[in-house]
MIGU-937463 format. One record per atom (N, C-alpha, C): residue number from 1; residue in three letters; atom name; z, x, y. Coordinates in steps of 0.2 Angstrom, whole numbers. Atoms other than C-alpha are relative to their C-alpha. Example, Ala and Ser with C-alpha at 12.3 -4.5 7.8 and 13.67 -1.06 7.14 Angstrom:
2
<resi:1; resn:Ala; name:N; zz:0; xx:4; yy:-6>
<resi:1; resn:Ala; name:CA; zz:39; xx:62; yy:-22>
<resi:1; resn:Ala; name:C; zz:0; xx:4; yy:6>
<resi:2; resn:Ser; name:N; zz:-1; xx:-4; yy:-6>
<resi:2; resn:Ser; name:CA; zz:36; xx:68; yy:-5>
<resi:2; resn:Ser; name:C; zz:3; xx:-4; yy:5>
***
This chain:
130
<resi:1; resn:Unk; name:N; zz:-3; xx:3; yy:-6>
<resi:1; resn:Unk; name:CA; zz:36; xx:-71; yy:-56>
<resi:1; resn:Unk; name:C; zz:3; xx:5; yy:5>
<resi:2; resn:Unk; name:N; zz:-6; xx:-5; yy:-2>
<resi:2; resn:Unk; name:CA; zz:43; xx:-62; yy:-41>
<resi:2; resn:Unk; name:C; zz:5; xx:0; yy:1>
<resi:3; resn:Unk; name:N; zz:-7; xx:1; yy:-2>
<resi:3; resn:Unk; name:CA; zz:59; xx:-59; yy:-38>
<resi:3; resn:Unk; name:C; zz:4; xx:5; yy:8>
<resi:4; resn:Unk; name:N; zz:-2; xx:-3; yy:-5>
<resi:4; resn:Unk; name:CA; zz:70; xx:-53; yy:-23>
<resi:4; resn:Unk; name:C; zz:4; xx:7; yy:-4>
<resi:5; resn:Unk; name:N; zz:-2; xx:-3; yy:2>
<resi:5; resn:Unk; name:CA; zz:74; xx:-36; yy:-27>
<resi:5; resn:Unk; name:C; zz:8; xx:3; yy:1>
<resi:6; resn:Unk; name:N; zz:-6; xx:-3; yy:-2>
<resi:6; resn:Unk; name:CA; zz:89; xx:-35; yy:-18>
<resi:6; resn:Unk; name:C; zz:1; xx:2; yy:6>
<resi:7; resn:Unk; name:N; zz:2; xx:-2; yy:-7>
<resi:7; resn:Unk; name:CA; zz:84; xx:-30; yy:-2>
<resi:7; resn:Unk; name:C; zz:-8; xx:-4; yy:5>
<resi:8; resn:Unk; name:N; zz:5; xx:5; yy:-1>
<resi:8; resn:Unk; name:CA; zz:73; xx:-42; yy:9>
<resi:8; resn:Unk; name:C; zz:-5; xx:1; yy:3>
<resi:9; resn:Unk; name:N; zz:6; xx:0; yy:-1>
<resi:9; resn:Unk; name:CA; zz:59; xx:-33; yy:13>
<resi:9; resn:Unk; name:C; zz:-4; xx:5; yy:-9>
<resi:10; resn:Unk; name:N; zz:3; xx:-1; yy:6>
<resi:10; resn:Unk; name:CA; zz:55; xx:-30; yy:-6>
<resi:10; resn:Unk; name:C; zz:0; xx:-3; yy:-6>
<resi:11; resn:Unk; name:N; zz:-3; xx:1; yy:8>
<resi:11; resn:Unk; name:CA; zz:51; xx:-36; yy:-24>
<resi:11; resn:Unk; name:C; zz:-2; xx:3; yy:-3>
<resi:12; resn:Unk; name:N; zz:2; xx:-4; yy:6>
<resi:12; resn:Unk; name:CA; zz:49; xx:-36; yy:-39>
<resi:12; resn:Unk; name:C; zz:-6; xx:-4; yy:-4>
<resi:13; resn:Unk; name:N; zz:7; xx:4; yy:1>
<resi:13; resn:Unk; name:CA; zz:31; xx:-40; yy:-47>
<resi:13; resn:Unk; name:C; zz:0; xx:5; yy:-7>
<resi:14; resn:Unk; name:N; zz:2; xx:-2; yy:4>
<resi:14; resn:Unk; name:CA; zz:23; xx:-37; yy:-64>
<resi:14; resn:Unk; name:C; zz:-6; xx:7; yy:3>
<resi:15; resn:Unk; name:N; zz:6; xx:-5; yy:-1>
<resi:15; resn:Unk; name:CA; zz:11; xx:-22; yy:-64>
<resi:15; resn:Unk; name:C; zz:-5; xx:-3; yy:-5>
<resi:16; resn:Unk; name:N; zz:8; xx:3; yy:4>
<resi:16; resn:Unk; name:CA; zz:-8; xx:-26; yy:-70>
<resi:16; resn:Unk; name:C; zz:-1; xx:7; yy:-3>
<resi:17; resn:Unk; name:N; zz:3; xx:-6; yy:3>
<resi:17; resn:Unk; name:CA; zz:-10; xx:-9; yy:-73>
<resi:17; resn:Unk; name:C; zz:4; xx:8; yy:2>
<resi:18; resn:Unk; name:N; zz:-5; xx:-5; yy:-1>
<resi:18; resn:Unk; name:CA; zz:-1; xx:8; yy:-72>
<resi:18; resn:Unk; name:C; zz:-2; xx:0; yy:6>
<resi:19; resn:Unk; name:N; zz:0; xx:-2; yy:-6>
<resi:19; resn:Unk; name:CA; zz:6; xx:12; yy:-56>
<resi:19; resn:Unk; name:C; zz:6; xx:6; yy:2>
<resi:20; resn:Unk; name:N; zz:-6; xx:-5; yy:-2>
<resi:20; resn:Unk; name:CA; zz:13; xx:26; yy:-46>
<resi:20; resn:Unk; name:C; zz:4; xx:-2; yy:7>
<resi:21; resn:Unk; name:N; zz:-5; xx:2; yy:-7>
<resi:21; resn:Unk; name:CA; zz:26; xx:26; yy:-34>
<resi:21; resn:Unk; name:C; zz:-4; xx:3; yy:8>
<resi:22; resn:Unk; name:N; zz:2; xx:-4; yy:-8>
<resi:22; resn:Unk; name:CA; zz:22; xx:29; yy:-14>
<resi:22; resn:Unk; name:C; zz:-8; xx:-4; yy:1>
<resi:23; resn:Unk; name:N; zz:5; xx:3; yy:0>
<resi:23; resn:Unk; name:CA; zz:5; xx:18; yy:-16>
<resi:23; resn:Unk; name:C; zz:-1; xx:-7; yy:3>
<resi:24; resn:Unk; name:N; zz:-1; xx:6; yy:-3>
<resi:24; resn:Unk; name:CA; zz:-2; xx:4; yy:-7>
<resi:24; resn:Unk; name:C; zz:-2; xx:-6; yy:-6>
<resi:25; resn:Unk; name:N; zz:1; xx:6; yy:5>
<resi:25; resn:Unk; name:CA; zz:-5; xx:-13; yy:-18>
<resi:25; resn:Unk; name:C; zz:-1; xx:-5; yy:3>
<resi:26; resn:Unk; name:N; zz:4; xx:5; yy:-1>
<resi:26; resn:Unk; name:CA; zz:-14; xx:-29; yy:-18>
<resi:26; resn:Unk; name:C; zz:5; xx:-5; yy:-7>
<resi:27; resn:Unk; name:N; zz:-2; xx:4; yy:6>
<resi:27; resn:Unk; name:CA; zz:-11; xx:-45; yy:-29>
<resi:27; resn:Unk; name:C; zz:-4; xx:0; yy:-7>
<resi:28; resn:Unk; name:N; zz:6; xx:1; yy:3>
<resi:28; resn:Unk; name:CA; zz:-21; xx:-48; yy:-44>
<resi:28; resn:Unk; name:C; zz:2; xx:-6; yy:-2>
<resi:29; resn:Unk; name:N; zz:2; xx:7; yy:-1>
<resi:29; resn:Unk; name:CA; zz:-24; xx:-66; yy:-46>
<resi:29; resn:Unk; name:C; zz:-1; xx:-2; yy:-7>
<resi:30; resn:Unk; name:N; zz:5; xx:4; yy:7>
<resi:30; resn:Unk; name:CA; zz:-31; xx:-67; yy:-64>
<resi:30; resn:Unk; name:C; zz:5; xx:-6; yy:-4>
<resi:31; resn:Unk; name:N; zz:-6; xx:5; yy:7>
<resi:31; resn:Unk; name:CA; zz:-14; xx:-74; yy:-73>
<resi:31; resn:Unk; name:C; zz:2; xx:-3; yy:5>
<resi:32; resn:Unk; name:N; zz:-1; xx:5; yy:-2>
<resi:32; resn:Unk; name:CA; zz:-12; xx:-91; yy:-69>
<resi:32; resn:Unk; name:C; zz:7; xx:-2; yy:2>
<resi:33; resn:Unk; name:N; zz:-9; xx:0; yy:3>
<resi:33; resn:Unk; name:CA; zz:7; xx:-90; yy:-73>
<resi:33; resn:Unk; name:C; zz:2; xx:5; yy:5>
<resi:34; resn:Unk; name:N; zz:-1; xx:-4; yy:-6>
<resi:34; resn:Unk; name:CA; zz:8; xx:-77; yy:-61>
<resi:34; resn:Unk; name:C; zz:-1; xx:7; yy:3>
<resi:35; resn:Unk; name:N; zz:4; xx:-4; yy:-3>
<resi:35; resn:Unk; name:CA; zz:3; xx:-65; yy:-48>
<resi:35; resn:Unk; name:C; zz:5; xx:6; yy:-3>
<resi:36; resn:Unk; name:N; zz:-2; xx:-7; yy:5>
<resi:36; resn:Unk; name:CA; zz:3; xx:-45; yy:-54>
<resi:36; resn:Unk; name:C; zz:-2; xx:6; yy:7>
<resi:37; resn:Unk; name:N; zz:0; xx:-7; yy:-6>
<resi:37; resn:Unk; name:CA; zz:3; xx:-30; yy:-43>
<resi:37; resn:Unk; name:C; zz:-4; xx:5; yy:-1>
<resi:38; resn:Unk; name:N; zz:6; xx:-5; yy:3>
<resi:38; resn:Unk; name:CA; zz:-13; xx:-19; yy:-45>
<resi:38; resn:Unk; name:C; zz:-2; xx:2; yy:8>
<resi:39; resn:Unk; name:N; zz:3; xx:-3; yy:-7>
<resi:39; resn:Unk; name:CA; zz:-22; xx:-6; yy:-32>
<resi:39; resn:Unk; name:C; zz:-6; xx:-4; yy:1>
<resi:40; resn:Unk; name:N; zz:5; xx:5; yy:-2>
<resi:40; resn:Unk; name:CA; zz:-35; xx:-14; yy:-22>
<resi:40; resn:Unk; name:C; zz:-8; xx:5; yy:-3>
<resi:41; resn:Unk; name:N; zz:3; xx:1; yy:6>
<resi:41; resn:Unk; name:CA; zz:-52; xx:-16; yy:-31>
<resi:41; resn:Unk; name:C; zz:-6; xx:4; yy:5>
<resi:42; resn:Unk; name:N; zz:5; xx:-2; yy:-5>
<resi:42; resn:Unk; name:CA; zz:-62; xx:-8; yy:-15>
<resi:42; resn:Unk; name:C; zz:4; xx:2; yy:4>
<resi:43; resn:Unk; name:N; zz:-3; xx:-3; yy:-6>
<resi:43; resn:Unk; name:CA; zz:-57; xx:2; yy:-1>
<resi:43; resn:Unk; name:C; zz:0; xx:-5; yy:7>
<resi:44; resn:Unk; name:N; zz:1; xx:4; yy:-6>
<resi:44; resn:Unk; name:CA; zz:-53; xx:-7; yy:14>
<resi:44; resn:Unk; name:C; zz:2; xx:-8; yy:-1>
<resi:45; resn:Unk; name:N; zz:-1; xx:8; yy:1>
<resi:45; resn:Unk; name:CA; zz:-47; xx:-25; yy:3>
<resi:45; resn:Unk; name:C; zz:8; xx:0; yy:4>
<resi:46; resn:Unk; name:N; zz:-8; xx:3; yy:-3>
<resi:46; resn:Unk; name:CA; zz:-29; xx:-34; yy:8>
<resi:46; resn:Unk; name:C; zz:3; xx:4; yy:-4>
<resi:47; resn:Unk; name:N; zz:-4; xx:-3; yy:3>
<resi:47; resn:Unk; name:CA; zz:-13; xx:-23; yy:6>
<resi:47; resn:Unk; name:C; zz:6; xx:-5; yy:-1>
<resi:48; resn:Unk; name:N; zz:-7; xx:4; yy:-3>
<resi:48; resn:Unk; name:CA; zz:5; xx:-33; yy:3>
<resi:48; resn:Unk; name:C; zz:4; xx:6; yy:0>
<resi:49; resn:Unk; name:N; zz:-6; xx:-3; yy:1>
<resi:49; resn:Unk; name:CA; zz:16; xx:-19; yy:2>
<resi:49; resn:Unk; name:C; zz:-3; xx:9; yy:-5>
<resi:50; resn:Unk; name:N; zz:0; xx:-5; yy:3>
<resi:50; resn:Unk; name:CA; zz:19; xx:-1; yy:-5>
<resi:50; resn:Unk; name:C; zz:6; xx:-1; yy:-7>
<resi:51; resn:Unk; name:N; zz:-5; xx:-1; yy:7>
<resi:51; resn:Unk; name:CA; zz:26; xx:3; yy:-24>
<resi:51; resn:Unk; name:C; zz:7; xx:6; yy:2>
<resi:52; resn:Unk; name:N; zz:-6; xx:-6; yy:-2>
<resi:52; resn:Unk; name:CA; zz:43; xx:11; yy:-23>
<resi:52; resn:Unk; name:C; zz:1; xx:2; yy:-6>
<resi:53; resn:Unk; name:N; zz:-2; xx:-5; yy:6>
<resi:53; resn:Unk; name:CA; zz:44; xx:18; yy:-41>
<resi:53; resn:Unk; name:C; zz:-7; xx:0; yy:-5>
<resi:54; resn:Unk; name:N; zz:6; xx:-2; yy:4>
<resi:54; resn:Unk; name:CA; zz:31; xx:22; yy:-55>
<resi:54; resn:Unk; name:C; zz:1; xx:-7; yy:-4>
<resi:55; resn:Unk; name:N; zz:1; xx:6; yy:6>
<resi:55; resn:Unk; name:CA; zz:26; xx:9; yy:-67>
<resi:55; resn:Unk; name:C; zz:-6; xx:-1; yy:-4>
<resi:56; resn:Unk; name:N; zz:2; xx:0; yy:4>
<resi:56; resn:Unk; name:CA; zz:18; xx:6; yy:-83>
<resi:56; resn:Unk; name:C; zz:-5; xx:-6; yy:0>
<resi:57; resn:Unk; name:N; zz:2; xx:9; yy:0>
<resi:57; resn:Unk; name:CA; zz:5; xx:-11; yy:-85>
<resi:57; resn:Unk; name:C; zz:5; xx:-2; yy:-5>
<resi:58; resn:Unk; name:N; zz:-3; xx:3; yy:3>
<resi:58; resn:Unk; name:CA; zz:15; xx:-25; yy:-89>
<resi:58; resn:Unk; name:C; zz:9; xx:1; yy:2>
<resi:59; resn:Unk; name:N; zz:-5; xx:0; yy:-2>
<resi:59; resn:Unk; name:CA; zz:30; xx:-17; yy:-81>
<resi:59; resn:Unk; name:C; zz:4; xx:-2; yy:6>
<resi:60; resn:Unk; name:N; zz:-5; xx:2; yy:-2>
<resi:60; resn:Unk; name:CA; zz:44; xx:-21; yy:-69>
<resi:60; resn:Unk; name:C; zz:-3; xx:4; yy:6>
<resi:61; resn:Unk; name:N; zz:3; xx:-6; yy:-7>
<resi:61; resn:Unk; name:CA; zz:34; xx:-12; yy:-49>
<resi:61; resn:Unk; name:C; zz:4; xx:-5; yy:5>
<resi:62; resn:Unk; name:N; zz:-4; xx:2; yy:-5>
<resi:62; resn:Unk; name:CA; zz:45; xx:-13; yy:-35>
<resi:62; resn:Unk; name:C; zz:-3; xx:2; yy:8>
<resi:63; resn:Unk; name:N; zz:7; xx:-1; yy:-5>
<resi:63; resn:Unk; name:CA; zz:34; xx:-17; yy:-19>
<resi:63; resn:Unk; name:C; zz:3; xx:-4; yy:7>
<resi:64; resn:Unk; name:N; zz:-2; xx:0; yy:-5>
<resi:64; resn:Unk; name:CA; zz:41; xx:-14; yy:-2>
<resi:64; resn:Unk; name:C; zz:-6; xx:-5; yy:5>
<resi:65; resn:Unk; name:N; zz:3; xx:3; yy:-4>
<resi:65; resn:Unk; name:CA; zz:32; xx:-28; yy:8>
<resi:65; resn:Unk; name:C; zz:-1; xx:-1; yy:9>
<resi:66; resn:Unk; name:N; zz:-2; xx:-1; yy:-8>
<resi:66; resn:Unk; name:CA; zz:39; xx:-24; yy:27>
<resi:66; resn:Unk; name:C; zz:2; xx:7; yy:2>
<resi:67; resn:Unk; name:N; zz:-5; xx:-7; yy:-1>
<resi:67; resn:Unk; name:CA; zz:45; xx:-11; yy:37>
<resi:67; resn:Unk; name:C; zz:-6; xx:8; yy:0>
<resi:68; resn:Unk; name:N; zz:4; xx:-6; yy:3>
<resi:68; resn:Unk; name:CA; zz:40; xx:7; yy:36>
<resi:68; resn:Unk; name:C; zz:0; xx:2; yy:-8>
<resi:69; resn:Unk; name:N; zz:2; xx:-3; yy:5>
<resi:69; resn:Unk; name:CA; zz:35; xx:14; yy:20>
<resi:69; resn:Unk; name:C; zz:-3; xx:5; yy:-1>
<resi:70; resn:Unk; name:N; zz:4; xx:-6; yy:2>
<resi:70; resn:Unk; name:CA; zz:33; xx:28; yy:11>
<resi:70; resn:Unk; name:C; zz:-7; xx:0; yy:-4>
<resi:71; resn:Unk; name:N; zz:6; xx:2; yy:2>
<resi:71; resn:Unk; name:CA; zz:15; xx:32; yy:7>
<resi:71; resn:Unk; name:C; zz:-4; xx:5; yy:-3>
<resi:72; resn:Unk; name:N; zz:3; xx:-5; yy:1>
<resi:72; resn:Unk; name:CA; zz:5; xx:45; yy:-2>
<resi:72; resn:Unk; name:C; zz:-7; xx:-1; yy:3>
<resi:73; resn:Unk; name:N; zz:6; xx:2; yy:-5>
<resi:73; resn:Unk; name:CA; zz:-9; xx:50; yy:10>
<resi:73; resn:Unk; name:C; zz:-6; xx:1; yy:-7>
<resi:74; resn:Unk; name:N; zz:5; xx:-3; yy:3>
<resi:74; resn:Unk; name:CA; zz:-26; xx:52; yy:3>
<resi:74; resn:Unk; name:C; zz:-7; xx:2; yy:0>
<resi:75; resn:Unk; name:N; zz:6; xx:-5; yy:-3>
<resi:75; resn:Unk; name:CA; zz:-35; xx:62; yy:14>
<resi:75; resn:Unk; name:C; zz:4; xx:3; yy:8>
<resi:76; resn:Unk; name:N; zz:-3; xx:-5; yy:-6>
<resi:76; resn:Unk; name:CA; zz:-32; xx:72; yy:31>
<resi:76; resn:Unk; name:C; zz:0; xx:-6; yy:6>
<resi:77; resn:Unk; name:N; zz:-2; xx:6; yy:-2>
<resi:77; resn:Unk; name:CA; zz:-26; xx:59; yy:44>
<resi:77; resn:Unk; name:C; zz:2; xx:6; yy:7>
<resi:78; resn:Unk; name:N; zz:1; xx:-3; yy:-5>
<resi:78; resn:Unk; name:CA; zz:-28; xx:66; yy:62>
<resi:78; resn:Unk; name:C; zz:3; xx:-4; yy:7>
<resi:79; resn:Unk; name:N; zz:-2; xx:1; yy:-3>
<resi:79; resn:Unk; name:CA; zz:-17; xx:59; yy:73>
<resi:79; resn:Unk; name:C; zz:-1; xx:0; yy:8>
<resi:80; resn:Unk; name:N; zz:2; xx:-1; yy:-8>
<resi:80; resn:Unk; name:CA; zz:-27; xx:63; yy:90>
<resi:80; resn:Unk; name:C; zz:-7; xx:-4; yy:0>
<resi:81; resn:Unk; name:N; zz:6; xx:4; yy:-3>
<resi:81; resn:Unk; name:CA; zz:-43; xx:52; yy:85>
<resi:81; resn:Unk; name:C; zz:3; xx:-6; yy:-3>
<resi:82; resn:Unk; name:N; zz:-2; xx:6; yy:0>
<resi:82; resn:Unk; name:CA; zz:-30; xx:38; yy:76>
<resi:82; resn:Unk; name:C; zz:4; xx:-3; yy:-5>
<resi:83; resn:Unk; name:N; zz:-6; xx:0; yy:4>
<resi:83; resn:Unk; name:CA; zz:-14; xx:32; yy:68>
<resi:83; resn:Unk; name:C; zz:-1; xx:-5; yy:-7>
<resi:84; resn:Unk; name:N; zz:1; xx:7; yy:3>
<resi:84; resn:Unk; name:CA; zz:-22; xx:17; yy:59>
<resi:84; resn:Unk; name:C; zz:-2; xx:2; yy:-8>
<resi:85; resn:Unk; name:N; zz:1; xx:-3; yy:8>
<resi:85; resn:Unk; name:CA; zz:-21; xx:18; yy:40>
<resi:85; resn:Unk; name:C; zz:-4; xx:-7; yy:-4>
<resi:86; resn:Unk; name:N; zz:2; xx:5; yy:5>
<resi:86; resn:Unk; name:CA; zz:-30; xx:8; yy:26>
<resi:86; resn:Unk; name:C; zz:1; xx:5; yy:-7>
<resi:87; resn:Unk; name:N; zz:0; xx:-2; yy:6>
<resi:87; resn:Unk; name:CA; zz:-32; xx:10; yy:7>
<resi:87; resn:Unk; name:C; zz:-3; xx:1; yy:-3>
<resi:88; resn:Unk; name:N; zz:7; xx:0; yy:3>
<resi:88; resn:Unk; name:CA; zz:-42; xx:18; yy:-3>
<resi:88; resn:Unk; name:C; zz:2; xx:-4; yy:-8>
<resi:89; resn:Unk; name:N; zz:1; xx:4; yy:6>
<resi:89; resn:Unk; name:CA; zz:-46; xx:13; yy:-22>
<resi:89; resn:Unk; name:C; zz:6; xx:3; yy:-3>
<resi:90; resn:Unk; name:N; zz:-5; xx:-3; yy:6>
<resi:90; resn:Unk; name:CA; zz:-32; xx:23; yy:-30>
<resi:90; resn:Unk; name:C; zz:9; xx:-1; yy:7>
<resi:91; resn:Unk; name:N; zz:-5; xx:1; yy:-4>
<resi:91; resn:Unk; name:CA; zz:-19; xx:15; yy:-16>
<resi:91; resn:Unk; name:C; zz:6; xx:6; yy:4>
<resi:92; resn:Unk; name:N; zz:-5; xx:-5; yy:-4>
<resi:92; resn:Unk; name:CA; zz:-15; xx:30; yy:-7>
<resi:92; resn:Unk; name:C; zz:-4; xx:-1; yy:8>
<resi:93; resn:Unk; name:N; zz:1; xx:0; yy:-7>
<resi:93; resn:Unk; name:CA; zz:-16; xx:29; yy:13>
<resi:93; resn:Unk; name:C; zz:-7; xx:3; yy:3>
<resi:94; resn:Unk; name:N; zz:2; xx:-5; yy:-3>
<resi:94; resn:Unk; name:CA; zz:-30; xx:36; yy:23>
<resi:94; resn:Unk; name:C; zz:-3; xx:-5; yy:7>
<resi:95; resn:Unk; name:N; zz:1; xx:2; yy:-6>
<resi:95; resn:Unk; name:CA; zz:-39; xx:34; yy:41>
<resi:95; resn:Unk; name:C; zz:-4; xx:-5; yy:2>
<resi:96; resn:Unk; name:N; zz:3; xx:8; yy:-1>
<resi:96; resn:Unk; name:CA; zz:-44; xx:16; yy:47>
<resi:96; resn:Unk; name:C; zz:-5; xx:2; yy:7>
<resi:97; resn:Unk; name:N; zz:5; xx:-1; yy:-6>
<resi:97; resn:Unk; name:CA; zz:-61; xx:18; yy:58>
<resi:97; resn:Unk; name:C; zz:4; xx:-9; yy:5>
<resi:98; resn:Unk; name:N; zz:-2; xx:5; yy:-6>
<resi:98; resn:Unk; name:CA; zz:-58; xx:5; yy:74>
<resi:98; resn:Unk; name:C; zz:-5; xx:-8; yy:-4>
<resi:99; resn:Unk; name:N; zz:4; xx:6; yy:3>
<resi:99; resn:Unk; name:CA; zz:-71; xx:-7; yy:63>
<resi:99; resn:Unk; name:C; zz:4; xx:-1; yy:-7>
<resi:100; resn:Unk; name:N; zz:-3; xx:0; yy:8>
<resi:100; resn:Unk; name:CA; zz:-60; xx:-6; yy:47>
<resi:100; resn:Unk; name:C; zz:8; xx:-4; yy:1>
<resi:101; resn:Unk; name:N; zz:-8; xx:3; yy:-2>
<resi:101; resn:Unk; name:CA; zz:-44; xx:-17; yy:44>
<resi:101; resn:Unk; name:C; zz:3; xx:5; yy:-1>
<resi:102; resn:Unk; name:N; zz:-6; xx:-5; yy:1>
<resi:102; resn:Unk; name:CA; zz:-30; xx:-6; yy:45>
<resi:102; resn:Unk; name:C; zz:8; xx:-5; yy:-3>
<resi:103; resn:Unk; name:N; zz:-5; xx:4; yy:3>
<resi:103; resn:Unk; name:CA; zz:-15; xx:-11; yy:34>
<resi:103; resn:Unk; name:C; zz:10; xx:1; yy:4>
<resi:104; resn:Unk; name:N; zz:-7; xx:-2; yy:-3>
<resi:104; resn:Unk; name:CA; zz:-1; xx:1; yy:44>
<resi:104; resn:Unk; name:C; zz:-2; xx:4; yy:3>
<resi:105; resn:Unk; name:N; zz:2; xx:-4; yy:-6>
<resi:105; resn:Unk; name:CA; zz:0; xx:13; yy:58>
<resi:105; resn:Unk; name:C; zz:6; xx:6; yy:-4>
<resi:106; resn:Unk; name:N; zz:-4; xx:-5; yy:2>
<resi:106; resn:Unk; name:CA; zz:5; xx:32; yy:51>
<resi:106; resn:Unk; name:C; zz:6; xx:2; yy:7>
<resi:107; resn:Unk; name:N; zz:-5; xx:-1; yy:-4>
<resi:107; resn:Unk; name:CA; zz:22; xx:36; yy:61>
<resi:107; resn:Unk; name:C; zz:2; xx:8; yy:-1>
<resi:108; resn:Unk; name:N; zz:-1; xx:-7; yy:0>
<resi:108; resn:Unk; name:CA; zz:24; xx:54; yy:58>
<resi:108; resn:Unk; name:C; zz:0; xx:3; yy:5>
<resi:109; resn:Unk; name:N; zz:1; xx:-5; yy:-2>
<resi:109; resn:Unk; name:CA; zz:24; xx:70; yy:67>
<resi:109; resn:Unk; name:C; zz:-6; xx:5; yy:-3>
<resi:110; resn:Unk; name:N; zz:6; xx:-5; yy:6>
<resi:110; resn:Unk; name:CA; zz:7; xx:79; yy:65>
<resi:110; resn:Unk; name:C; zz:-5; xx:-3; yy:-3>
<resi:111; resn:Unk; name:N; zz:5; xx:2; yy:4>
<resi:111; resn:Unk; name:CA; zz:-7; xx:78; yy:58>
<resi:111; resn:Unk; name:C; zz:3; xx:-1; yy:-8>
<resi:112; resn:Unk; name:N; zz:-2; xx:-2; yy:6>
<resi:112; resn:Unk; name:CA; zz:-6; xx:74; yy:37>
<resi:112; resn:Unk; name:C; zz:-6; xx:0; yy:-2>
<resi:113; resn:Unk; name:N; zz:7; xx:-3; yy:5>
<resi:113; resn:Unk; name:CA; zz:-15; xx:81; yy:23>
<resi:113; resn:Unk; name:C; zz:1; xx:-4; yy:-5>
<resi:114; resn:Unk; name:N; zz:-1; xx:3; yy:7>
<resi:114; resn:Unk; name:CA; zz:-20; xx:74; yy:6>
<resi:114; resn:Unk; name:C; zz:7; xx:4; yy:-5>
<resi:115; resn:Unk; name:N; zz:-6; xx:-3; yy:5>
<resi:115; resn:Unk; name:CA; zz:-5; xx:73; yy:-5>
<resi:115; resn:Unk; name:C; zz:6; xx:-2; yy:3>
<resi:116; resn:Unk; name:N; zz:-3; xx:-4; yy:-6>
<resi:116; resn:Unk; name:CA; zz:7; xx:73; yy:10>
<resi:116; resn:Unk; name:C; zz:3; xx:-9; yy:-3>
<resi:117; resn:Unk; name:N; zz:-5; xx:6; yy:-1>
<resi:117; resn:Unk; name:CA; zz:22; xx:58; yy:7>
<resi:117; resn:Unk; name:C; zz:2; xx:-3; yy:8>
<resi:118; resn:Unk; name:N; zz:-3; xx:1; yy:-9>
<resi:118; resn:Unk; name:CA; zz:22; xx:50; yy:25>
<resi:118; resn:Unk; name:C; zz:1; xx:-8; yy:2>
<resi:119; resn:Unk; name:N; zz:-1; xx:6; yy:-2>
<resi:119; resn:Unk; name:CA; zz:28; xx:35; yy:34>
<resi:119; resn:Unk; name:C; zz:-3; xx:-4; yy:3>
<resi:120; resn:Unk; name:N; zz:6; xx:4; yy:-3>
<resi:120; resn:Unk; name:CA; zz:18; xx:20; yy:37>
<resi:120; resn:Unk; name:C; zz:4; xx:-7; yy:2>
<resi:121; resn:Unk; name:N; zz:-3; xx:8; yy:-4>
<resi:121; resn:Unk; name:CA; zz:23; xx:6; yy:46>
<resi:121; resn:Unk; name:C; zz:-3; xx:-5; yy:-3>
<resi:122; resn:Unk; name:N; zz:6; xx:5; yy:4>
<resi:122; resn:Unk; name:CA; zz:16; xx:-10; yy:36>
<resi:122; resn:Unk; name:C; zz:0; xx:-4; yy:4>
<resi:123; resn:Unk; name:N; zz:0; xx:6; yy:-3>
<resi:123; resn:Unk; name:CA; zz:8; xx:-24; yy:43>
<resi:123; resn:Unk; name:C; zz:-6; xx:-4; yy:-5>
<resi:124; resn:Unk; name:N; zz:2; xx:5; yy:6>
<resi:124; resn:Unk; name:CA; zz:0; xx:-40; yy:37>
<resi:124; resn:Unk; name:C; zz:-8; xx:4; yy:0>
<resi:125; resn:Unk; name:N; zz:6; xx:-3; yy:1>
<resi:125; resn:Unk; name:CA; zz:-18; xx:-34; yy:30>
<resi:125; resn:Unk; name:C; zz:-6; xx:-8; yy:-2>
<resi:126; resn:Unk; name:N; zz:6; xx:6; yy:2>
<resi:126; resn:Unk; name:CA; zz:-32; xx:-48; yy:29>
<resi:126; resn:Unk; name:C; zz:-7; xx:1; yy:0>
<resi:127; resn:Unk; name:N; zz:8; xx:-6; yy:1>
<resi:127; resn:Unk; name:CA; zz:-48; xx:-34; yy:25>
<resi:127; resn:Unk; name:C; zz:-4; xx:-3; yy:5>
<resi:128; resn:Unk; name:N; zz:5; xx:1; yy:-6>
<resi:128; resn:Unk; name:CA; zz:-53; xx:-40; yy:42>
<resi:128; resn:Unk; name:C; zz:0; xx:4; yy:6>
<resi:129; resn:Unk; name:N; zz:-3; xx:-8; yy:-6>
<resi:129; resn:Unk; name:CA; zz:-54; xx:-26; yy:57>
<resi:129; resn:Unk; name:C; zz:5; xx:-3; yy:7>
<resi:130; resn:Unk; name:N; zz:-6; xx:0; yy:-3>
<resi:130; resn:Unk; name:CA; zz:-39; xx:-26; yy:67>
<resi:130; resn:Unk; name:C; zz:-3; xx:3; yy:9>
***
């Protein structure tokens, strides 16, 4: 079940499967009893939030649902053709064509490269284009 972790724009969720911190994340639905924090299953599905620490499946993943967040990019992100980020399969950030839903808009200074820990403004994500 989730809990408030203290801060209200995050909680706390079971992990489906190992997770690292700085990633974006999805629900996973399967367990009836309750929803679990997994990367999306396809690029471009519904984001709720980014992971703030690493976690194990079955563990305790603390998932900033508002706000800016930090995000591991995961690819080169060009700030002159378009700030709009989505997710790829491994919930690192990269660049939202204008046909693709965008989950948050990169706020940084600069271009960013793959690897590169940058700020992403979240917003709601409904894998519909924006």
């Amino acid at each position: 079940m989730a809990t408030n972790a203290g801060r209200f724009n995050s909680v706390s969720l079971v992990a489906d499967e190992t997770l690292a911190a700085n990633r974006l994340v999805d629900l996973s639905l399967v367990d009836a009893e309750a929803a679990k924090a997994k990367y999306v299953a396809t690029t471009g599905d519904d984001v709720i939030g980014a992971t703030l620490n690493d976690a194990a499946a079955e563990a305790v993943v603390g998932v900033q649902v508002e706000g800016i967040a930090m995000v591991e990019a995961g690819g080169a992100i060009d700030v002159s053709v378009s700030r709009r980020v989505r997710s790829d399969d491994t919930g690192k950030a990269v660049s939202a064509s204008a046909t693709q839903a965008a989950v948050g808009y990169y706020i940084g200074n600069g271009d960013a490269a793959s690897g590169d820990i940058i700020s992403v403004l979240l917003k709601y994500s409904d894998a519909t284009a924006t």
